[in-house]
Structures are given as C-alpha cells and as structure tokens.
N, C-alpha and C positions, 0 to 999 in steps of 0.2 A: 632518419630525422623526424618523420610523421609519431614514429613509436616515442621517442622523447617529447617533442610538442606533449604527444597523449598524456603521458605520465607527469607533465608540468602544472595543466590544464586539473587530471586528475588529484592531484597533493592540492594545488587553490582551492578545490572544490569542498577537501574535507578541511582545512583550514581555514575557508569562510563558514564552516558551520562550527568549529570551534569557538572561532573570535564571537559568532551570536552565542552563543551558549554560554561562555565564559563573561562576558559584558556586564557590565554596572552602568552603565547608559544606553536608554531607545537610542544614541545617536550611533554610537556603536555596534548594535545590534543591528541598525539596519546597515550599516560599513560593511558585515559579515555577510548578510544576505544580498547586498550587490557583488561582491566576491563571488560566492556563491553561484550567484545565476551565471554573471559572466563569465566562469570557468566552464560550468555544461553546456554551454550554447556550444563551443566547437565541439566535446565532445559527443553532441546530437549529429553533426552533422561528416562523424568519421567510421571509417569501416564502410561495407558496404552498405548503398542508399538503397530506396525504393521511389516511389511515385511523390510520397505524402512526407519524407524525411524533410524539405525546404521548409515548408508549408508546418508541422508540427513545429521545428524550429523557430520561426517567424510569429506562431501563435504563441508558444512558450512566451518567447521572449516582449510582445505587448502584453500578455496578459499580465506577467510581473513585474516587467516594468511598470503598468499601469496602479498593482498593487505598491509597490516600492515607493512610487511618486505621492500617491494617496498617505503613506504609514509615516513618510517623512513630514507632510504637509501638518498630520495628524499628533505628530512630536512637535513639531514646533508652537500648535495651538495649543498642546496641552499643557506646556510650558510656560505659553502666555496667560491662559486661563488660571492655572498654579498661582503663579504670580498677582493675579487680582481678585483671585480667592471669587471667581465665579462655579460654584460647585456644580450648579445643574446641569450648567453646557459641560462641561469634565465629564459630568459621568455619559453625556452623548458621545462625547470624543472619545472614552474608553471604547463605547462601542465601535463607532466608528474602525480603531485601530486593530479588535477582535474582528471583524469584518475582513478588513486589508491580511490580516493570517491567515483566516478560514479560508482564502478565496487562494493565497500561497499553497494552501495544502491541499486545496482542490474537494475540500469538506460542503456539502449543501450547504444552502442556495447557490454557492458561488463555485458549482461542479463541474460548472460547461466546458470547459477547454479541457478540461483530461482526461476523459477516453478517444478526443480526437486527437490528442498530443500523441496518445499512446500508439496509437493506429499507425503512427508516423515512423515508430524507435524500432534499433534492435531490441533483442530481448534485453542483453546489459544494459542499453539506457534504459528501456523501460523498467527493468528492476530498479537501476539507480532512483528513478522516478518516484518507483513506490516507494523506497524503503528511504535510504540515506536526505533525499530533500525532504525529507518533511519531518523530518529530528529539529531542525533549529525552528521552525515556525511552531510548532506543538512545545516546544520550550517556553515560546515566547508568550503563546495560548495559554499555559501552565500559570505563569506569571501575572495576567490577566485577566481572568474568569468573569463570567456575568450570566446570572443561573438562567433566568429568563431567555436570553439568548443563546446558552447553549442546551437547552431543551430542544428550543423549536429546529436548532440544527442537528443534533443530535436524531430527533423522528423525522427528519427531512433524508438526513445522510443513509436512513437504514430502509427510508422507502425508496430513494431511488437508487441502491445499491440493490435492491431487493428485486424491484420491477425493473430495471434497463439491463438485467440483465437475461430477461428471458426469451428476446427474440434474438441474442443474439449468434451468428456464426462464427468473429473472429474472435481468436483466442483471447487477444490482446485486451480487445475490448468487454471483454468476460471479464479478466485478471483486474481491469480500469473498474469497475462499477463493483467488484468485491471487493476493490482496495477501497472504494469511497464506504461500505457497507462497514469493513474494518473500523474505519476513521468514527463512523458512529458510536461504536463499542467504545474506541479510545476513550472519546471528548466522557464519556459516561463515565470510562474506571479515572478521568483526571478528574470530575465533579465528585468523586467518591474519596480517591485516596492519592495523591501522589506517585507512588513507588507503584501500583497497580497498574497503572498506563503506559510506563515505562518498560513491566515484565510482558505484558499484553503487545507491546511494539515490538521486542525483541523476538517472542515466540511468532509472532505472524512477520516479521522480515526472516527468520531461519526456515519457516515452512513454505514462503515464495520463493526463496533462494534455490531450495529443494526442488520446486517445481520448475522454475524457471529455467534452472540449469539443463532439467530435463527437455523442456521446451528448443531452448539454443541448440541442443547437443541434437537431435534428432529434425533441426530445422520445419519446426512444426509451427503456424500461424492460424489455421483453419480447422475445424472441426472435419471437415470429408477428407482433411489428410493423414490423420489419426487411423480411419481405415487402411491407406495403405504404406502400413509397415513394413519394412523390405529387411526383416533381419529375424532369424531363426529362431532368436528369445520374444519376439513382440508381444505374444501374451504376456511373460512376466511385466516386461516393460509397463503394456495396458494397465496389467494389476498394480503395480507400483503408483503410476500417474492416476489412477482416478482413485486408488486411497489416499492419494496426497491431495486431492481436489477435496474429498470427504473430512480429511483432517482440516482442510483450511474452512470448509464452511461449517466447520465447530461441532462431529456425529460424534455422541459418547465415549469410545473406545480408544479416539486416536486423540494425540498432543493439539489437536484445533479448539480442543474442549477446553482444556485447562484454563489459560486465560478468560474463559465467555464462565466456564464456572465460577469463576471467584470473582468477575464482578457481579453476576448472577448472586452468589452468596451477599455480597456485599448490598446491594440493592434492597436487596429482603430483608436486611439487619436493618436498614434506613427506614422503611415500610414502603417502600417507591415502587409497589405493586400493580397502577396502570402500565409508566412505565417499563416496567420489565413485563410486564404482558405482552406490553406492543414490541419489543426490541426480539425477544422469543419467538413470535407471528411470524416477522419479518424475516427473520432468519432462517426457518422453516421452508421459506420461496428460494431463499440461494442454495442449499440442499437440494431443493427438488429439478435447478437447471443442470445442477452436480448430477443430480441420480441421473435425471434426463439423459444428458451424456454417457454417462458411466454404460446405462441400461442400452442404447440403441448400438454403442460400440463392440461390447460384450454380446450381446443374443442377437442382431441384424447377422446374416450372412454376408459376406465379404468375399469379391476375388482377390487371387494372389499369385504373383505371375512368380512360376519354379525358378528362371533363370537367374530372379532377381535378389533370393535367398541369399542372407550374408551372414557368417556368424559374428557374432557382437563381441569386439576384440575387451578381452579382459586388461585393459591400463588403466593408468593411474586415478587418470580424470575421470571415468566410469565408475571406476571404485569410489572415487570419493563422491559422486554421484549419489549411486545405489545404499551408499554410509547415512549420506543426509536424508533420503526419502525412509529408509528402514528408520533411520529417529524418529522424524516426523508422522509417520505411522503406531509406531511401536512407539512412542516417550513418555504416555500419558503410565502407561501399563509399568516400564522401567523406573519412576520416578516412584509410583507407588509401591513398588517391592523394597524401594532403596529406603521410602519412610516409613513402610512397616518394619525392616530389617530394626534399622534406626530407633 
C-alpha cells in the first residue's frame, strides 16, 4: 500500500512540473509548482529515515511555501500594475518574482536551505532535489530574465558553490554546494542561449545520476567511509566514483567539460571576458576539493578487514551502474569520434 501511495505521490510530482512548463498563465504555473512541492513532501519523508529527514522536510516545505506565497502575491500585482500601465514598479515586481524562482531553485543569495535540506534526504530524494525540481522554476527563470540580476546571481552562485564546499565532510553536502555551483553555469548558458541550458541541465543531471546511484548502491554518505570498502573490486569502484566527481567538476577529458566548454565558447563570442574569468577561477576550487578527495583516498594507506571481502555481484542494477559512470567518463571522447566520423 506504502509502494502505491509512492508511485501516486511520484506521477503528481512530474505532472506538477509539466502543467508549469506547459502554462500560458503565472496563475497556472504557480497551480504546478504547488502540485509539485506537495507531492515530494511525502516522498521526503518515506524509506528509511535519519535524524534530520523531519526537520529537512519541515524546512523544505516553509522555505517554498514562503517562496509560493511571495510569486503569487507577485502575479497578482503584476497584473494590477499591467492594468494601470505603472511600468517602473513592473519592472521591480519582475524582479521580485525572479527572486521567489531563484530562492525555488536554491540559486544564490537565496541558497540557504539546501544543503541542509540535502543533509536530511536519501540519496533518491536528494537526487530528485537536484535534478527534476528545478526543471519548472529555471523554465520559468527562462521566461523572465533581468541581466543585472542574473549577473550578480550568477558570481554569487559560483562562489559559494566554490567555497562551501571545502571544508566539507558529508557527501551530501558536497553534491548541495556543486549543485548550486552548476546552477551558476546554468543561469550563464540561459543569459547566452536558450537551448544551451537546457543541454547543460541534461548532461549534469545524467552525470549525478551516475554518481549518485553509485553513492545509494554502496550506502555511502561520508568521506571516511569511502575508506572502507568491503568488496574485492573497491579499487575499480574508487576509480570509477572519483572520475565521475572529476567529470562533474568540468576536467577536459571527461563529459563534465562539454557543457562548461560551449558556454565557455559562447561567452567569448559575446566578449564577456571578466565574466568568464571569474566563473573558470571559481571552478578550479571545486576540482581541487574533487582532487583533494580523489588524492587522500587513492595514496593514504587504508585498513581492510580479510573477513569482510565480498565479490561485487555482477546484476543487472550494477551493470546499469558501471554503463552510466563509463559514459559519464568516457562521452566527452565518444561524442568526438562520432563527429569526427560524421
């Protein structure tokens, strides 16, 4: 009965980001995004709990609620103001309702609640977190722009994605602060083009997915538990999970690049050369908490208790595993042999 509720809860969840996406009315769109939240709020709170599962839920749900309550208040002035043809307050009130998104997406200044949200989820919510909520508010940001504002969000999002993530130990809260670091890139390739933020969103939700899965599947939340791996392949595994870290913090070689290159390309066609100085700097820091890891996992010596040896059973769900992190490593390199072929 629990497993149906889920799957109820779940189908609302993508069908309130449909109806925002789909919409020809702010009234509409925010119909979707109250759908929306109040289908994940049970699903935060199923499967097994921890300490912090209540308590991220409870934060979740005033933080968007509070955002929700603000975007409608914000429709309904901008309506009134339409109406008497007051242009200068419109364009505060646009702001305004960019605001009430940014703060849905968990984009700087309005960052605060989600890496503690995150601290709370399993790894599926937390994935769902990053990737699937924040399709309809970056929709809706698409639709709304204001260049001024998404600048200073934009070098807001990429420093402190950059800097909260270096002292940290929990994974989770690692994956929170490079998902807001991502979101800076976004807001950048939808200031530039369209159809780039979109490809940029897709390629960084398939390479968390990758990881994440990995993350779930081996019950891993901490950095000192990465040390101890209780299964006969754990080197390869290592190797697999910290090039999928290197691919997601954007290192030449692997599919992290792709997206960060072409708005990179794109940036330099515009001449947005501070810009893309500082977003490059900044990303440089999340690589080096990646190496940081990478380096103390790989060369620290390690105990490892004989009895605990297990071989890592070859099914289905592994397979399909070890398929997405070999992409997410390897895509950048197969994409380019397909368009030189081509």
């Amino acid at each position: 009965m629990k497993k149906i509720s889920n799957n109820i809860f779940f189908i609302m969840l993508i069908c309130g980001s449909l109806i925002t996406i789909s919409s020809n009315s702010w009234l509409s769109a925010w119909m979707g995004l109250e759908i929306n939240l109040l289908s994940f709020i049970p699903l935060m709170n199923e499967g097994k709990k921890n300490l912090m599962t209540s308590e991220s839920s409870l934060k979740y749900f005033l933080t968007q609620a509070f955002a929700s309550s603000i975007l409608l208040f914000s429709i309904i002035l901008m309506m009134l103001f339409f109406n008497l043809n007051w242009m200068m307050i419109n364009n505060f009130n646009e702001m305004l309702i960019l605001s009430t998104l940014l703060l849905k997406t968990g984009a700087a200044p309005f960052h605060f609640w989600f890496p503690g949200v995150m601290e709370g989820l399993s790894w599926i919510n937390a994935l769902i977190l990053m990737t699937w909520q924040k399709i309809a508010p970056l929709m809706l940001i698409s639709y709304n722009w204001n260049y001024n504002f998404f600048i200073i969000s934009i070098i807001l999002s990429a420093i402190i994605g950059a800097l909260g993530g270096l002292n940290q130990t929990s994974l989770r809260k690692l994956m929170a602060f490079s998902s807001i670091n991502h979101l800076g890139w976004m807001l950048m390739a939808m200031m530039n083009n369209e159809l780039l933020w979109l490809l940029y969103f897709f390629l960084y939700s398939f390479m968390s997915i990758a990881i994440i899965l990995l993350f779930n599947n081996f019950k891993l939340f901490y950095f000192n538990q990465i040390y101890n791996f209780s299964y006969m392949n754990a080197t390869i595994m290592k190797f697999f999970l910290f090039l999928n870290l290197l691919s997601l913090g954007g290192l030449p070689p692997f599919l992290g690049f792709l997206p960060k290159w072409l708005v990179i390309q794109n940036l330099a066609n515009m001449n947005q050369f501070f810009l893309l100085f500082i977003m490059v700097c900044l990303t440089l820091i999340t690589l080096f908490y990646y190496l940081r890891l990478s380096y103390s996992i790989f060369m620290l010596n390690y105990s490892k208790n004989s009895w605990m040896l297990m071989n890592l059973q070859s099914n289905k769900k592994m397979n399909i595993i070890l398929t997405m992190n070999f992409t997410s490593i390897f895509g950048l390199v197969m994409i380019s042999l397909i368009y030189s072929i081509i």
